[in-house]
N, C-alpha and C positions, 0 to 999 in steps of 0.2 A: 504494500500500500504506500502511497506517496506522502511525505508531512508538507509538501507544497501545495498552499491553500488554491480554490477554484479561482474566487475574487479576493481582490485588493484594494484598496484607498487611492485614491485619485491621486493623497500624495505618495505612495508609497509606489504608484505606477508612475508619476513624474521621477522618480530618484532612478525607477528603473531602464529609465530611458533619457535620464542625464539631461533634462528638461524642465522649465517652469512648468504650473500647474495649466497657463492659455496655451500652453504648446500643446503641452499633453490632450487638451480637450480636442484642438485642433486633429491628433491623431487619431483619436477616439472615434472624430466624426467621419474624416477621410479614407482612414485603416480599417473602418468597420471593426473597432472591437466592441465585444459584445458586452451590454452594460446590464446591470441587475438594479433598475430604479430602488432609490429611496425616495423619505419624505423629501427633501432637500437634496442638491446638485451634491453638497458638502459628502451625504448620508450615502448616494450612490456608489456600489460595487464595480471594479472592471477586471473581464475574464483575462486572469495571469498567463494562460497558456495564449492567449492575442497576442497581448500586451510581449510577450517573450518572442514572439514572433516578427515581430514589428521590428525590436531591438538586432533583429539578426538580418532583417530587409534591410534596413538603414544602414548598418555595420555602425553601430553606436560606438564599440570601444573603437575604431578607427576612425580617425580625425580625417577627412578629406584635405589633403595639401594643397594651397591655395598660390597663385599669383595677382598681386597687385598693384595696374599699370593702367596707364592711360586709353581710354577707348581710340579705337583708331578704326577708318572707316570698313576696313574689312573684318571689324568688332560690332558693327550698328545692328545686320540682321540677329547676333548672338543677344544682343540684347533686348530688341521686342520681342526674339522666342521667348526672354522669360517674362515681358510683362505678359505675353499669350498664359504664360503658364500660370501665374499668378492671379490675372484678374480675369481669366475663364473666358476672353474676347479673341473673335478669331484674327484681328489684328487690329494692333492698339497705336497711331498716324500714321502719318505719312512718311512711310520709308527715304523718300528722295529729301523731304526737308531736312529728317534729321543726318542725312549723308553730308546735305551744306551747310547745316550748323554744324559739325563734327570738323570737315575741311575748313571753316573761318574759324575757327578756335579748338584747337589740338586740346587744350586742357579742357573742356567743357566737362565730360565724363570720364569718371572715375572709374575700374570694374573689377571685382575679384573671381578670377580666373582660374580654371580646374588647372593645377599643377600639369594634369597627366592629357588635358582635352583643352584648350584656349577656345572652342567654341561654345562649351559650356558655363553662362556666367553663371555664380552662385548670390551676387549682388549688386549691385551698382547704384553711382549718385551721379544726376546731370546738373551742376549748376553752373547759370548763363550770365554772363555779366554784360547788364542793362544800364542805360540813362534810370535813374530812380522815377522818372515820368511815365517811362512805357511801361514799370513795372509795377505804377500805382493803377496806372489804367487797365493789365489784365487782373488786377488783383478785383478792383471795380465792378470786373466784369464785362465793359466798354470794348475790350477784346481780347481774343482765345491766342491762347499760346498758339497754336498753330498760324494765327496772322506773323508772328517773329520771322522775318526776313534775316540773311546772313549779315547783310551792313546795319543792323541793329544790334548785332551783337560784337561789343568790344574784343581787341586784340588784349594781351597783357605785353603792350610795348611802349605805353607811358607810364610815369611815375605818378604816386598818388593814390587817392582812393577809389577802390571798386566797389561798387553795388550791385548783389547778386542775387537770382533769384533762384531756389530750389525747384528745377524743373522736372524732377522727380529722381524718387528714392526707393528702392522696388530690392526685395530681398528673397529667395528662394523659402520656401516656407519652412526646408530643413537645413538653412543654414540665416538665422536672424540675428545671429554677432556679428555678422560679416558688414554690417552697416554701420557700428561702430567703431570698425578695424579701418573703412574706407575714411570714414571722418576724421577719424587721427591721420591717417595719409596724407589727406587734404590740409589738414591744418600746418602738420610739419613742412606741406609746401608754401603757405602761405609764412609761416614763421623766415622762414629762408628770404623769403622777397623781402620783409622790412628789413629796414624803414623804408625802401624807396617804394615799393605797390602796398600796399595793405585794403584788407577788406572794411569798410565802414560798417555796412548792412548787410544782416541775410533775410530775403523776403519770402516764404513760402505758403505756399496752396492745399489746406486739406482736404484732399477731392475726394478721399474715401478713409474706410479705418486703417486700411494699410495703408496707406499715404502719409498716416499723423507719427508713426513711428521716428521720422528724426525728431518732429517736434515736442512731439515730447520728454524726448530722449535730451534734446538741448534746453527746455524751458522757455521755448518762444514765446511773445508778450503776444495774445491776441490783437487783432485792428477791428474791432465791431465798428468802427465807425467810417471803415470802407468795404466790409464785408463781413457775413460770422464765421467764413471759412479762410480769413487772411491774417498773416502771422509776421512778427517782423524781431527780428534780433539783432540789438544794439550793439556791435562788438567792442563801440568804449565803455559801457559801461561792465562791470564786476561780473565772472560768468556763475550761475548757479550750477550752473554742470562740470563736472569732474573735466570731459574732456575740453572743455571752452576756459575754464580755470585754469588746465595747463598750458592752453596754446595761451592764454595773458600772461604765462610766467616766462614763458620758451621769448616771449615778448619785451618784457621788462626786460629779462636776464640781456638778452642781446643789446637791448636799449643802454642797460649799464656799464657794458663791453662799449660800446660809441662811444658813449662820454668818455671812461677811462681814456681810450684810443687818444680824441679830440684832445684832452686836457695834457697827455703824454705832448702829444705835437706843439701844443700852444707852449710846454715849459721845454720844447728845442729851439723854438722860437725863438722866445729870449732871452735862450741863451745864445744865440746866432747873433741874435741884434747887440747884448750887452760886451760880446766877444768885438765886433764892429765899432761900437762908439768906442771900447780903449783904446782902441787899435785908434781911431781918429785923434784921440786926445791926445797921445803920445806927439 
């Protein structure tokens, strides 16, 4: 006879599948395992021999090795197959637009890439760096992302501040850390540009529940007073998130390296100059 119970605990089937407890529901629903109602979601049983099943489809104890690199245009169709996969539509825009957003700005999207397959993404982030005007107006609603032509979207070959918009955030649904991985990617590139580029604003769209995942992973300020699904994050102000906390220190720290540098040069200076006037008074 077996001491392995039939059903389990939703959490004790999340630990077994190395998972939060909305993941696990998510596989519940997807995986067909079979559930044994309670009074409450909480109270509900799920059958251990599924549940064990699942964890050997997925290869849980094996981490999928990843790469992550810049989308590049023979990377674009790799990536509406996953929003196909993800939001269940049999194709999600205009393939040709986003080929020419992609060629006017090489850094647009982010993607993390199957080690062993590069056409399989496992997540990616697009964000487009706009005039703050065009990207009040799609936030408005006044107009669809898909009006974005290529000459409205900036090169990063001035210095300065950029204003960006998150033109989406799409993550495999077995692999949802990968969005956090890509974020810090992005930010360690942005650290690198200051002082001369830096990001002022990030503006983004929650067009659905999966959508809202970076935002609220970063704690964006809602904009109810240009829409109730527009979101906008401050980058000078204090970050509340772990990963926007570091890219401000990665920030400072560098900032403090300038100055050191600058104040090193200003005390060669004068001593160049003070070496100069003895040299004249003599």
């Amino acid at each position: 006879m077996s001491d392995r119970p039939e059903y389990i605990k939703s959490s004790d089937g999340a630990k077994l599948l190395k998972t939060n407890r909305q993941k696990f529901f998510y596989y519940v629903k997807s995986k067909k395992i079979r559930v044994k109602e309670g009074e409450t979601e909480r109270k509900s049983l799920y059958n251990y021999e599924d549940i064990l099943k699942v964890k050997e489809e997925l290869s849980i104890d094996e981490s999928t090795p990843s790469v992550i690199d810049w989308v590049e245009p023979s990377d674009v169709l790799s990536t509406i197959s996953l929003d196909m996969q993800v939001y269940q539509e049999t194709l999600v825009g205009d393939i040709n637009l986003y080929l020419s957003w992609v060629k006017k700005q090489p850094k647009l999207s982010i993607a993390s890439f199957d080690a062993d397959d590069r056409k399989r993404v496992l997540a990616y982030i697009a964000m487009m760096p706009l005039s703050e005007k065009t990207i009040i107006e799609i936030l408005k609603g006044n107009r669809r992302e898909t009006s974005i032509t290529p000459d409205e979207i900036e090169n990063y070959d001035r210095e300065g501040a950029y204003t960006l918009l998150i033109e989406s955030a799409v993550s495999h649904p077995d692999h949802p850390e990968q969005i956090g991985i890509l974020m810090r990617h992005i930010m360690n590139y942005w650290c690198e540009q200051y002082p001369q580029r830096y990001i002022d604003k990030l503006y983004a769209q929650a067009a659905s529940e999966k959508g809202d995942i970076l935002i609220q992973k970063l704690y964006f300020a809602p904009l109810y007073d240009l829409a109730n699904d527009a979101y906008m994050l401050d980058m000078k102000r204090p970050g509340a998130s772990r990963i926007i906390r570091n890219f401000q220190k990665c920030l400072s720290e560098k900032s403090s390296v300038q100055q050191h540098q600058n104040a090193l040069r200003e005390v060669e200076m004068q001593k160049g100059e003070n070496v100069t006037q003895e040299q004249e008074n003599r």
